[in-house]
N, C-alpha and C positions, 0 to 999 in steps of 0.2 A: 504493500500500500504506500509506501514511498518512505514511510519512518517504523522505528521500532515502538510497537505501543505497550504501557504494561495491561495486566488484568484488571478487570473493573475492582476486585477486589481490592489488589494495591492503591487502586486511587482511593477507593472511599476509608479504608485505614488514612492515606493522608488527610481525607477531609475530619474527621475524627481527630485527628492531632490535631488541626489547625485550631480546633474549637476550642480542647484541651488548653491550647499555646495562648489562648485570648486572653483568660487569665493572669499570665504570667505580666510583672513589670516591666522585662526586654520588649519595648514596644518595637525595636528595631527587628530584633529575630522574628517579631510577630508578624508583621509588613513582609518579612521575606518569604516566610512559607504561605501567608496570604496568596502571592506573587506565584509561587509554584503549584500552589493550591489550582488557581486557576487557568492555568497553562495546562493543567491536565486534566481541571475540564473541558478545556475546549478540545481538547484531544480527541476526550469521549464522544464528543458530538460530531468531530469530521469523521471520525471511524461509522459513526452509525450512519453519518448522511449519507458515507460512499458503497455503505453495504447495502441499501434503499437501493441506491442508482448502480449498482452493479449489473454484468449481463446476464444473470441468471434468471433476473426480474421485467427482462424487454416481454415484448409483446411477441406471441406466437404467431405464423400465419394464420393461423386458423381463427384464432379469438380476431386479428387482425377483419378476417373476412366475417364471424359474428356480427361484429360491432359494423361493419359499412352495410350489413345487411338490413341490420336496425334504423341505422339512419335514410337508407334508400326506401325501405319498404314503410315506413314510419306513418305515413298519411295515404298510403297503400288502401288496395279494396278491388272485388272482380272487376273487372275490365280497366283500371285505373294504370297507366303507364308510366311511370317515373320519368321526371325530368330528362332531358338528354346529358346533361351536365353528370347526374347522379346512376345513368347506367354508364357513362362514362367511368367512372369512379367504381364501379363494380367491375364492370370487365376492367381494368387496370389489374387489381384486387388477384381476380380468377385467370387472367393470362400468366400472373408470376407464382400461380402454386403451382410445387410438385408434389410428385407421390410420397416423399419423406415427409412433407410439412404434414399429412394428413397418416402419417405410419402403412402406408403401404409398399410393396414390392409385388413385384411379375412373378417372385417366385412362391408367394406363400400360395399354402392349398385351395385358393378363390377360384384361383386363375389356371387349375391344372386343366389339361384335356377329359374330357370324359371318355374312360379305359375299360371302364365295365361293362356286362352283358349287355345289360339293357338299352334298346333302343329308344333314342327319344329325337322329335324335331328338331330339339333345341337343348344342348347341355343346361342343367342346373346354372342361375344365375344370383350371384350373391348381394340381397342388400343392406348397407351399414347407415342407420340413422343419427347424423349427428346433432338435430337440431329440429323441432314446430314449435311455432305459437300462430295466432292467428295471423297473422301479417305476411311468413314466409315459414319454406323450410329448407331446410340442407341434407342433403345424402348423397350417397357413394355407389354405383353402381358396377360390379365387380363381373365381367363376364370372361368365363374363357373362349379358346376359339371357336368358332361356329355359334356362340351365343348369340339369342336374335331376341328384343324387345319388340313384340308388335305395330304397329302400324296404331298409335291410339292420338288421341288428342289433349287441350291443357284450355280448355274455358275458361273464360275470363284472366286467362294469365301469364307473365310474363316470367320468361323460362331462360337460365343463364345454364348453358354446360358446356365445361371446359374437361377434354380429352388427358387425363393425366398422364397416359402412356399409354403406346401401343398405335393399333390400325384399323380403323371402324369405316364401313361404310354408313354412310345417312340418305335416308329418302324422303324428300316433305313435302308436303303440301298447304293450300289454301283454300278458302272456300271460295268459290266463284258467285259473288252476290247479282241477285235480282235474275236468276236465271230458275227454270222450272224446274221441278224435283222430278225424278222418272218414277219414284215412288215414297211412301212417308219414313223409309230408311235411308233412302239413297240419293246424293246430292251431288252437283258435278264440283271439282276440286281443281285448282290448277297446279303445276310441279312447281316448287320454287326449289328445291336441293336435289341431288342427284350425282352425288360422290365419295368420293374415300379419303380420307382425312390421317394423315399421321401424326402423332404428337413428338416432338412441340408445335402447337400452332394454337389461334386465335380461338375462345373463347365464343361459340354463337349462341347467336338470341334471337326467341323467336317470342311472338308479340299475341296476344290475343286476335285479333284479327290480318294480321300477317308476319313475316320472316318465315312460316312456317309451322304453324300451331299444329299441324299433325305429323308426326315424325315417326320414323322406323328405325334402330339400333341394327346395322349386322356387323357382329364382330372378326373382322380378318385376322387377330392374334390377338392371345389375351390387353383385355383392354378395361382401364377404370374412369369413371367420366360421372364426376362430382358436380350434382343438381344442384340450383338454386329456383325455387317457383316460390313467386308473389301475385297474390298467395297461394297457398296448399291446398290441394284438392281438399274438398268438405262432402259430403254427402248430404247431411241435412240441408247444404245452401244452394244445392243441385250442382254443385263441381266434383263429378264422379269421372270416373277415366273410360271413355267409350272407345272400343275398339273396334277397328274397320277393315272389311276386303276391299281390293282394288280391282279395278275392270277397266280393260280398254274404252275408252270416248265411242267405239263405233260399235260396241258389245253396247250398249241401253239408248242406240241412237237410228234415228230413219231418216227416211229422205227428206222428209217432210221437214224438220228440224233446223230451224233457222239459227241455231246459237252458233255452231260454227262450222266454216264452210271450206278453207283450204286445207289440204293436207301435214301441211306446217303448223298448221295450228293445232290441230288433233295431237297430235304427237305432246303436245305437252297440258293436255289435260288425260285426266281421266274420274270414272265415277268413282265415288267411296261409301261402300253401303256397310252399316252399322250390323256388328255380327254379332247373331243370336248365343252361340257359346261364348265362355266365358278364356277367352286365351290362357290366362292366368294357370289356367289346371292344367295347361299342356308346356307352358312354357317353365314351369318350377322356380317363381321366384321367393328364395328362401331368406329371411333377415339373419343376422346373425351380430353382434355385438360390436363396436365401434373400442378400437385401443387404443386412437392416436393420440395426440394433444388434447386437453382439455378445451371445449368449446367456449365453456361459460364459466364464472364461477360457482 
């Protein structure tokens, strides 16, 4: 710390003599351990101020991204969109985590290949809750290769993920407004995503009514891709997560059909009709307990 300190004890024995020494006639001896007296409390107090501000006591990434999530989402609510300033400041936030800030690795058992018998569409996908209240929440989506999140949506909300490591492809889409439904499930969508993404790279956001509120996860090698949604699905508030097939634009369309008409354009629509089973029981998303840095206090 830059000088030799004694122990607290030594010092408060001197403050005890001093007291002792007031007593005494020697007003000169007294004036001088006075003098040392308080030299070594001030000692005491830089020792405590620089253990305070030491780096053991900085701010974690994680509590880092807590706390701008609080402020971003703060005056938050379904369909409500954060300043541009203040997702500014969030993606800043979520482009500089990695998987250490939040205790992960490629190698732990999340992300191994599925080796066993059993076949499945989609290996086991692991998720780690670090964070709801009403406003937002945060979590960790852990999948190994071949893992695939369905095809669902994010009402009313505005959705930060950032690819911690690894190679994901992303599919998404948008609603196409004021256009006819082919039936009370099924609505035309236009494509806004449609690629593969390596990490490190940029942080996307998709918006309640556009960047792409419906999205699909396929994982090309273990991959972790840490959620931010303001706010959180609710159920009681009708923000439940509806999941969708996809069909070509000329699969639910006739001739007759004035919404669109060149072949260019078709290509990057298609319908998305809301699916009666429940993906969830095929896709095996299992929670499992969060170890990194403490979120909150």
């Amino acid at each position: 710390m830059g000088f030799e300190m004694k122990p607290e004890k030594e010092v408060m024995e001197l403050i005890s003599s001093k007291n002792q020494c007031m007593s005494s006639p020697n007003s000169v001896n007294n004036k001088k351990k006075k003098k040392n007296n308080n030299k070594n409390k001030k000692m005491m107090m830089t020792w405590r101020r620089k253990k305070i501000d030491s780096p053991a006591d900085e701010i974690t990434a994680v509590r880092r991204l807590f706390n701008t999530c609080k402020e971003v989402f703060s005056n938050g609510g379904p369909g409500v969109v954060p300043s541009e300033d203040k997702i500014q400041q969030l993606r800043e936030i979520l482009d500089d985590m990695k998987p250490e800030d939040v205790g992960l690795a490629p190698t732990m058992p999340y992300f191994r290949p599925n080796t066993g018998l059993e076949t499945r569409s989609s290996p086991p996908i692991t998720y780690l809750h670090l964070h709801q209240c009403d406003q937002f929440s945060i979590g960790i989506f852990c999948l190994p290769p071949s893992g695939v999140i369905p095809l669902h949506n994010h009402p009313g909300m505005t959705v930060f993920s950032k690819l911690l490591f690894g190679t994901m492809h992303i599919k998404s889409y948008d609603w196409v407004v004021d256009t006819p439904m082919r039936d009370p499930k099924t609505w035309l969508a236009k494509l806004k995503v449609d690629s593969t993404f390596t990490a490190p790279c940029n942080t996307s956001i998709l918006y309640p009514e556009d960047g792409g509120n419906m999205h699909r996860f396929t994982a090309k090698t273990a991959c972790a891709v840490l959620d931010v949604l303001g706010p959180p699905y609710c159920n009681p508030e009708g923000r439940h997560c509806t999941y969708f097939l996809e069909f070509p634009f000329d699969q639910f369309s006739s001739e007759d059909d004035d919404i669109l008409r060149s072949e260019e354009e078709k290509e990057g629509y298609a319908w998305l009709q809301e699916r009666d089973d429940n993906p969830e029981d095929h896709t095996n998303v299992v929670g499992a307990l969060y170890r990194g840095p403490k979120v909150e206090d």
